[in-house]
C-alpha positions as CSV (number, residue, x, y, z in Angstrom):
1,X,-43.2,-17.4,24.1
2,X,-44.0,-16.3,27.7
3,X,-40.5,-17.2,29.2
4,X,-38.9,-15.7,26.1
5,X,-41.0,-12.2,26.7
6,X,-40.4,-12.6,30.9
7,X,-36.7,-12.9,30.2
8,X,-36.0,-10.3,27.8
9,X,-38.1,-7.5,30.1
10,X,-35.7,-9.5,33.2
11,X,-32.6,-8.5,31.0
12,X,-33.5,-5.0,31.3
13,X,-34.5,-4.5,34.4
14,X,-33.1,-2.1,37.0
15,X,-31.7,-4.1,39.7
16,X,-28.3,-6.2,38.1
17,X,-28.8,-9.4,40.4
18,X,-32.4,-9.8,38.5
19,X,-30.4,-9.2,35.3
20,X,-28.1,-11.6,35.9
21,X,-30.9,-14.5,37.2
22,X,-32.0,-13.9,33.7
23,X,-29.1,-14.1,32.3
24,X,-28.6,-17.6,33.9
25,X,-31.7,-18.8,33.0
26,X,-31.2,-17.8,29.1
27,X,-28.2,-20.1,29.2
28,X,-29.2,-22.8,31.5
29,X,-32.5,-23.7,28.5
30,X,-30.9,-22.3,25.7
31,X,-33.4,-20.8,23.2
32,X,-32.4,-19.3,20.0
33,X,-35.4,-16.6,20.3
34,X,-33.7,-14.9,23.1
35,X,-30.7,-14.6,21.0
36,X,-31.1,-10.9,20.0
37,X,-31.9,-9.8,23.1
38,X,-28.9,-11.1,24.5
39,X,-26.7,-9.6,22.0
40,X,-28.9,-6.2,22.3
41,X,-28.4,-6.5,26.1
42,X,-24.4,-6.8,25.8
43,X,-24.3,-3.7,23.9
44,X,-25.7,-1.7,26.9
45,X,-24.9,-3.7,30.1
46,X,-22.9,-1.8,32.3
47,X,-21.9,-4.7,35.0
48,X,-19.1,-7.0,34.0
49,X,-20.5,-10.0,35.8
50,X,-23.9,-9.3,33.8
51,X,-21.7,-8.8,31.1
52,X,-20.0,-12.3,31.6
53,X,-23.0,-14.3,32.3
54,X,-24.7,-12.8,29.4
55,X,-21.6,-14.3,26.9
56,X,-22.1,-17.8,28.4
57,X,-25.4,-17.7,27.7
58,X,-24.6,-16.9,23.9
59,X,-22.2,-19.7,23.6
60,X,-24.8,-22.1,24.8
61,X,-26.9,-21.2,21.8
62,X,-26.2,-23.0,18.4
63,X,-23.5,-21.5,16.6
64,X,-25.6,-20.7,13.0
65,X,-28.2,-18.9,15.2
66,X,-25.5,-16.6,17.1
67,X,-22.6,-15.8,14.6
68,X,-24.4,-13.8,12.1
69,X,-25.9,-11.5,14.8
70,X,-22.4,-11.0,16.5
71,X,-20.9,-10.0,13.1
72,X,-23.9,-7.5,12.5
73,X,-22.4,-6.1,15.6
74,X,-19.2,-5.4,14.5
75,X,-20.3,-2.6,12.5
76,X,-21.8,-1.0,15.5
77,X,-20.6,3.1,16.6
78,X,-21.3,1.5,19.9
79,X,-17.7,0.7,21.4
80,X,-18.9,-1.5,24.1
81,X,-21.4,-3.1,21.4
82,X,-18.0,-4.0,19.2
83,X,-16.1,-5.0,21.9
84,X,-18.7,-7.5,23.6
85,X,-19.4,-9.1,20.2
86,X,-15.6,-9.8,19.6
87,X,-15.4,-11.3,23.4
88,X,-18.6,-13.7,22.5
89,X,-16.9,-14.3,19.2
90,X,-13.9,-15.3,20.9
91,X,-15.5,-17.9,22.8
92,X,-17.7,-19.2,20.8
93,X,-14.6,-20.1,18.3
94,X,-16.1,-20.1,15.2
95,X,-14.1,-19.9,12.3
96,X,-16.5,-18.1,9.9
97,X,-16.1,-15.1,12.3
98,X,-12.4,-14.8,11.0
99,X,-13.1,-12.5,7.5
100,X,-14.5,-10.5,10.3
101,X,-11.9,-9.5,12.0
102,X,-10.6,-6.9,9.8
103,X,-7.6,-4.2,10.3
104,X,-10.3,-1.7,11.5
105,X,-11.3,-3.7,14.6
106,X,-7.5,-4.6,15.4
107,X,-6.7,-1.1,15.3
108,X,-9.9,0.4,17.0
109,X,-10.0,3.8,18.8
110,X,-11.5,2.4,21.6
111,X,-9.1,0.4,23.7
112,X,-11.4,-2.0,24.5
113,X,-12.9,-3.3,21.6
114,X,-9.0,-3.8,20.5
115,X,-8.0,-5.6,23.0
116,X,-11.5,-7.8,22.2
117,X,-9.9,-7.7,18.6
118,X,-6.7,-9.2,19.3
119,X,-7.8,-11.4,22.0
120,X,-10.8,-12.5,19.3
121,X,-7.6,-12.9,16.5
122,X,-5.6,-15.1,17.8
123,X,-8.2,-17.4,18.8
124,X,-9.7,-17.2,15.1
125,X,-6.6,-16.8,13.1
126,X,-6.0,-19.7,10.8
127,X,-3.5,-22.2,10.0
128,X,-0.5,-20.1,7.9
129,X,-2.0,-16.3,9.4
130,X,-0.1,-16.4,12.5
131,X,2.5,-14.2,11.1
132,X,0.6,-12.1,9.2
133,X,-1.4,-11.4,12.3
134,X,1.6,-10.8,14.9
135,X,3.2,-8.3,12.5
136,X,-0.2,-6.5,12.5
137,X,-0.3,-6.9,16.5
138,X,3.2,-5.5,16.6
139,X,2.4,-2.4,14.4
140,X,0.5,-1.1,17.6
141,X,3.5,-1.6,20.5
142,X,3.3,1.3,22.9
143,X,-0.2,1.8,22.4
144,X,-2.1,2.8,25.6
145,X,-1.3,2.6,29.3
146,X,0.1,-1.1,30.6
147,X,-3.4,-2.7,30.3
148,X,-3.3,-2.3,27.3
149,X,0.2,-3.0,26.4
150,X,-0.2,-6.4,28.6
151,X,-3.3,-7.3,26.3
152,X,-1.4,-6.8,23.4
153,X,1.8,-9.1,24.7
154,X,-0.5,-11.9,25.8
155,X,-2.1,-12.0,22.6
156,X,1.6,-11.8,21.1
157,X,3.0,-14.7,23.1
158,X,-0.2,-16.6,22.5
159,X,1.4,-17.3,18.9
160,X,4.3,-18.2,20.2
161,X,7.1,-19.4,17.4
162,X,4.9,-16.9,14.5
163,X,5.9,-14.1,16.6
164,X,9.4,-14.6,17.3
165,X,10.9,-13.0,14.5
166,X,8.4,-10.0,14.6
167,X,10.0,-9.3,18.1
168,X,13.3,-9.5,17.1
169,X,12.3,-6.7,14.4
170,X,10.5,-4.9,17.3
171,X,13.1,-5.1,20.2
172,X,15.6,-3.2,17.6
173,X,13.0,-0.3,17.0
174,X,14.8,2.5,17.2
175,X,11.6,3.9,19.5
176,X,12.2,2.4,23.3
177,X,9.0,2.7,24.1
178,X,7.9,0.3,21.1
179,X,11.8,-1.3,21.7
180,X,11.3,-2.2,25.4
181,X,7.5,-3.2,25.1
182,X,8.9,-5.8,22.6
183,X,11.2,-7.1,24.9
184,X,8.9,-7.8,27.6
185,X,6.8,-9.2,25.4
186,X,9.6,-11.5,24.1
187,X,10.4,-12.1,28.1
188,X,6.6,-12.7,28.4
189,X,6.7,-15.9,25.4
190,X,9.9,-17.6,26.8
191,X,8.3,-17.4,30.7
192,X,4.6,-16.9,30.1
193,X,4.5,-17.0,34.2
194,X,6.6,-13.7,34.2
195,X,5.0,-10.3,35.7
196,X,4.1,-8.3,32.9
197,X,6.1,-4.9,34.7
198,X,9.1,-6.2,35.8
199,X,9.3,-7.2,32.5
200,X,8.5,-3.9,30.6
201,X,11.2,-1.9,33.3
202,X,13.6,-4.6,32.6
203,X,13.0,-4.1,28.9
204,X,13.7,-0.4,29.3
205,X,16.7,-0.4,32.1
206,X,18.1,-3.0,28.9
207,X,17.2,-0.7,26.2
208,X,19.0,2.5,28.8
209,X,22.3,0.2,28.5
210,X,22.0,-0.4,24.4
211,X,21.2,-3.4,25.0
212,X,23.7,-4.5,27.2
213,X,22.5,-6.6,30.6
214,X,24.2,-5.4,33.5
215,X,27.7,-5.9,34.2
216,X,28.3,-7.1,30.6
């Protein structure tokens, strides 16, 4: 009880390299008590490596005692709260968190806690939803600035064959901002190793020429 109270006032405290030796020692003796405070702490936590550490620390803890507090978070007005809890979700892989992962939360208005959606979906999506999910990925092409739209193509390509056809759909949008982000994103599933923005301008210098490539 000592350590748990010690740790949860070192999660708070001032200085981040304290809060992320506490961080490290919630993970390396994993106790389910500290699990709240964790999950309280990501909400808040403004440095990414705190941030990080804090998520590893959650996934060492047994699954039962962790998802039902992350899915409490989902409901949060705290962006950052929605977003972390997706993330931890994401890597703790466990597939009751899927129900969860609702139109809402892919959509959010906060750019972050989407791309924590999609990256959370695709992990999470079951056997015969990969479809359903990459048409609902595809609805938001052209969203945001090329962070975001990279987020969204990884996610994409992650379900490889499932999201074929959506792109075809997509690359003949008659928008070319949605039309060339679908191409890069089609460019980004046959090379996964390709640059996300040589893609996306040779998507659009494509889309300039209807479609033709160069010299054709």
């Amino acid at each position: 009880m000592d350590t748990t109270r010690t740790l949860t006032g070192a999660l708070a405290a001032r200085d981040a390299s304290v809060r992320l030796k506490a961080a490290l020692a919630a993970g390396t003796e994993p106790d389910p008590a500290l699990a709240e405070a964790l999950i309280a702490r990501c909400a808040v936590e403004p440095d990414f490596y705190v941030r990080d550490m804090l998520t590893w620390a959650l996934t060492r803890l047994p699954a039962d005692a962790v998802v039902p507090l992350l899915l409490a978070e989902l409901a949060s007005p705290n962006a950052q709260a929605r977003a972390q809890a997706l993330h931890t979700l994401s890597k703790v892989g466990d597939a009751r968190a899927w129900p969860a992962i609702t139109r809402d939360l892919l959509r959010d208005g906060d750019d972050e806690a989407a791309r924590a959606a999609w990256r959370a979906a695709v992990v999470l999506v079951p056997d015969g939803g990969e479809r359903a999910l990459a048409e609902e990925l595809a609805a938001q092409f052209g969203r945001g600035g090329r962070e975001v739209q990279r987020s969204l193509s990884r996610a994409l390509a992650a379900l490889g064959e499932h999201a074929e056809p959506v792109l075809k759909d997509a690359m003949a949008n008659e928008d070319p901002v949605v039309a060339a982000h679908a191409a890069a994103t089609e460019r980004l599933l046959r090379d996964p190793d390709a640059a996300f923005e040589p893609a996306v301008d040779a998507a659009k210098r494509l889309a300039a020429l209807g479609g033709r490539e160069p010299g054709a």
